[in-house]
C-alpha positions in Angstrom: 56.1 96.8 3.6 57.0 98.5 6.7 55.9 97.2 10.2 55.0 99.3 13.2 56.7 98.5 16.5 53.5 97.1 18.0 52.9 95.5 14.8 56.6 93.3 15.8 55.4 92.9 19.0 52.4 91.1 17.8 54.3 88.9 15.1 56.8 87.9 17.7 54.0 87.0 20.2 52.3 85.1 18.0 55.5 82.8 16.9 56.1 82.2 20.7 52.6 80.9 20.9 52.6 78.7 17.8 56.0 77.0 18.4 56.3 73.7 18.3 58.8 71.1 20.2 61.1 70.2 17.5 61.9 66.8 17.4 64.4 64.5 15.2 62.7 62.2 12.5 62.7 58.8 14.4 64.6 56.1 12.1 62.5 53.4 10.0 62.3 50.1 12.4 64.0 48.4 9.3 65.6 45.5 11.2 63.5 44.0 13.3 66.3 42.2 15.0 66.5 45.1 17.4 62.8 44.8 18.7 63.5 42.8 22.7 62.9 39.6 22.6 60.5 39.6 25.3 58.3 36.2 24.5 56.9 34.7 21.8 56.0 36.9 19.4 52.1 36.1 18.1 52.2 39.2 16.0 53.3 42.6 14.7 52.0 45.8 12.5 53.3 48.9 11.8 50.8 51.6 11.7 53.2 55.0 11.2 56.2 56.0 9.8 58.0 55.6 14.0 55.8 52.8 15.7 55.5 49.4 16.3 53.1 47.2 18.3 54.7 43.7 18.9 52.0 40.9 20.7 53.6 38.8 22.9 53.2 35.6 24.9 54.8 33.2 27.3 54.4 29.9 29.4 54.4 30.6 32.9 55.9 27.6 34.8 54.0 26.3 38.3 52.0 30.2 38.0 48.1 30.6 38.0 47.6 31.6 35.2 50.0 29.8 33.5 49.9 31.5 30.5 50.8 35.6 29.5 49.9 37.8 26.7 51.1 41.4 26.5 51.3 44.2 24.3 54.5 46.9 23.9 54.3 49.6 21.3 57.5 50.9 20.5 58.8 54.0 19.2 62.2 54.6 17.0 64.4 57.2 18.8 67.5 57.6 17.4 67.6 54.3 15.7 66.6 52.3 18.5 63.1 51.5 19.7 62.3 52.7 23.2 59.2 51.3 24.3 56.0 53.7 25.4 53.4 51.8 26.2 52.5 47.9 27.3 49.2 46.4 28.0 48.9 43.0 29.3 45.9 40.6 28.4 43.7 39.7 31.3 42.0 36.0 31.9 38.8 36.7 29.7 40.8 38.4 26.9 41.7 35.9 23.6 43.5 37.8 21.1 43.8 37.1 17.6 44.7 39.6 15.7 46.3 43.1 15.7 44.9 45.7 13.5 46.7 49.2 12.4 44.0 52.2 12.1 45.7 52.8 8.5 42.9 54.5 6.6 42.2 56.4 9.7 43.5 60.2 11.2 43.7 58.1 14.4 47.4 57.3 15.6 46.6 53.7 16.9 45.4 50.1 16.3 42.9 47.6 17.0 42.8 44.3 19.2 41.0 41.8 17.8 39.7 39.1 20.1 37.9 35.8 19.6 34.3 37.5 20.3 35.0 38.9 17.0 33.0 38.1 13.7 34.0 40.2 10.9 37.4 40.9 10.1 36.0 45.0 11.2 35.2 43.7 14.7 37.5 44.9 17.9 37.4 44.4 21.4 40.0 47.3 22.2 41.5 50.5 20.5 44.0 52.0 21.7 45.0 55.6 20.2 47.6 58.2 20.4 46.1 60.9 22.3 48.0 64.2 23.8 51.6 62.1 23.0 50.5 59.2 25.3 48.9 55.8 23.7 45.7 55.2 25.8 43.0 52.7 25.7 40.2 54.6 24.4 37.4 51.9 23.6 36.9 48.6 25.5 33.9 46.6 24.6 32.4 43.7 22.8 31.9 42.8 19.6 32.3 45.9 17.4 32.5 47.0 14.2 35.0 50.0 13.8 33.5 52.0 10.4 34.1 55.4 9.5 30.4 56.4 8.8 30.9 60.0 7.4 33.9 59.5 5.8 35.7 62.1 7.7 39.0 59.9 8.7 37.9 59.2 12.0 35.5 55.8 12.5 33.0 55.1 14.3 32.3 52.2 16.8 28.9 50.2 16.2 28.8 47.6 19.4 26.1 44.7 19.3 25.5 42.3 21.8 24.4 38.7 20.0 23.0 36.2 21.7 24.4 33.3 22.7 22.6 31.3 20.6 21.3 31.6 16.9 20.4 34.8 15.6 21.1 38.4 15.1 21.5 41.5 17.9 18.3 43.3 18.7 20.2 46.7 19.3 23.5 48.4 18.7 25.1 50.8 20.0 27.0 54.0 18.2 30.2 55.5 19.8 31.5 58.3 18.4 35.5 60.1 18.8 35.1 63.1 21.4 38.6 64.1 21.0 40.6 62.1 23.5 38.0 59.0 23.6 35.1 57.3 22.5 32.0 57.9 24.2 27.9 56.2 23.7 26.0 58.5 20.9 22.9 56.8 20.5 21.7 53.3 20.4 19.1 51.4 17.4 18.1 48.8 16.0 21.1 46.1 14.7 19.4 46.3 11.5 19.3 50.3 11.2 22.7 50.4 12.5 23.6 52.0 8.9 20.8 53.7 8.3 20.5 57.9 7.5 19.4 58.3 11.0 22.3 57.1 12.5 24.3 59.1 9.7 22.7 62.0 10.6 23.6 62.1 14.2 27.2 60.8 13.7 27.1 64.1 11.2 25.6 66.4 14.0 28.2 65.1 16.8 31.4 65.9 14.6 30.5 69.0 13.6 30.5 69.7 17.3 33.6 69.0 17.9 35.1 70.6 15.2 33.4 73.7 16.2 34.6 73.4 20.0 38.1 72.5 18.7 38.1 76.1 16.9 36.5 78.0 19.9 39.2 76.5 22.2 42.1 77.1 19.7 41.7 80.6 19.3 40.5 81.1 23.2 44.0 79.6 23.7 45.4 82.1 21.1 43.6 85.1 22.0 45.0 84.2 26.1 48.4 83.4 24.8 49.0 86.9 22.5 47.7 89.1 25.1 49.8 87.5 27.5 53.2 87.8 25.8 52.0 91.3 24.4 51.0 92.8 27.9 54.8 91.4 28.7 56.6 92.9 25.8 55.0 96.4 26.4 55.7 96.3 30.0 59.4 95.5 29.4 59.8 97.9 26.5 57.8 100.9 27.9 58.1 100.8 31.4 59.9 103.8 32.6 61.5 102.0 35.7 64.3 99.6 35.5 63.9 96.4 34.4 65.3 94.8 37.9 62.3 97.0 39.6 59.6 95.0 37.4 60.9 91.8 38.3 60.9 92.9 42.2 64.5 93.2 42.8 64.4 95.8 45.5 66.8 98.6 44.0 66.5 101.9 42.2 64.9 105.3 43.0 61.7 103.7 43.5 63.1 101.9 46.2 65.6 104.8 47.9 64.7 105.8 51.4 63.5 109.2 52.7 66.8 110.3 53.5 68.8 109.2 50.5 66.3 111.4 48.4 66.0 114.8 50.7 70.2 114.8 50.5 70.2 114.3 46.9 67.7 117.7 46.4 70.0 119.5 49.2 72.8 118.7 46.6 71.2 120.4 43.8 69.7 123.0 45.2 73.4 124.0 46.7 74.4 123.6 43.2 72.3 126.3 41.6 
């Protein structure tokens, strides 16, 4: 099968615009004799094939207060982990658990923290979003459940009282792409409930549909750019230095240069 000039010119655009940056296959963390030693380690998990989040802690001598909890995430580059992200505790925070997103298409993990009562319940996610690890839900007690079961969960926050009893109301929060954002709130006890199902439905099938509409806006802009380009440069009748505004060639010869040259032929003839 033969292909047309214009027909190259559209395969070659369309390669530039899907390229990806190639990287190398980060290293398994293997030894974990090479993680710093930064603290006290309270805890560890693994949650892809390159990255680690390590909990640590120390005793602060004669500082208010005297006690420090931070998190480091670390990625294997090259056989060595180079850390890309930290987040330290604040006062009212009380970890206890870390929790990998493993059954989810979420790069990330879960904080637990001691206003947790199920062993589903989070206090923080924090998610791989555009290459950079970001907090993307901070809240109370919270059950993290993938509703649809479409590989990306859901967040169901409930206030409970301080004393006996059950939450009157909970809240949904659904993934938007780059965080989690407030969908609708019910009743605690129709917090699984068809309803709810339905509109967790409804909101990711609008953002699937605006991820296609912005993918192929983005392709449609990047193939006519590099098209408009190729054409220019391989059609263009003036020199190449001309359409990059070099100021040289007959399109840039004075007056006079141009009358002596036609004197020149004329005598010629």
């Amino acid at each position: 099968m033969k292909i047309g000039f214009f027909g190259t010119i559209v395969l070659a655009a369309f390669l530039l615009c899907n390229a990806s940056s190639v990287h190398g296959q980060p290293g398994s963390f293997g030894d974990l004799s090479r993680i710093p030693r930064l603290g006290e380690v309270r805890g560890l998990t693994s949650f892809s094939e390159s990255h680690l989040a390590v909990w640590y802690s120390n005793v602060l001598a004669e500082k208010t207060p005297s006690y420090e909890a931070f998190l480091v995430i670390y990625e294997m580059r090259n056989q060595s982990p180079v850390e890309v992200f930290r987040l330290n505790s604040s006062v009212e925070d009380v970890w206890q658990k870390l929790i990998p997103l493993s059954e989810s298409r979420l790069t990330g993990l879960i904080i637990q923290s001691s206003q947790s009562f199920t062993e589903y319940d989070a206090a923080l996610l924090i998610v791989l979003v555009d290459g950079k690890f970001q907090v993307v839900f901070r809240g109370t007690t919270s059950e993290v459940i993938d509703l649809n079961g479409d590989g990306i969960p859901e967040i169901l926050e409930s206030m409970w009282p301080d004393g006996d009893g059950y939450p009157k109301t909970t809240a949904v929060h659904v993934w938007t792409g780059r965080a989690y954002t407030a969908l609708t709130k019910v009743a605690w006890s129709d917090r699984f409930g068809s309803r709810v199902r339905l509109s967790v439905d409804a909101a990711a099938r609008r953002l699937r549909k605006a991820k296609r509409a912005n993918r192929s806006l983005s392709g449609i802009a990047c193939l006519s750019s590099r098209v408009v380009l190729v054409l220019l440069v391989c059609h263009c009748p003036l020199p190449l230095n001309s359409i990059v505004g070099l100021r040289s060639g007959p399109l840039y010869e004075g007056k006079d240069v141009r009358r002596q040259r036609s004197r020149s032929r004329r005598n010629e003839v």
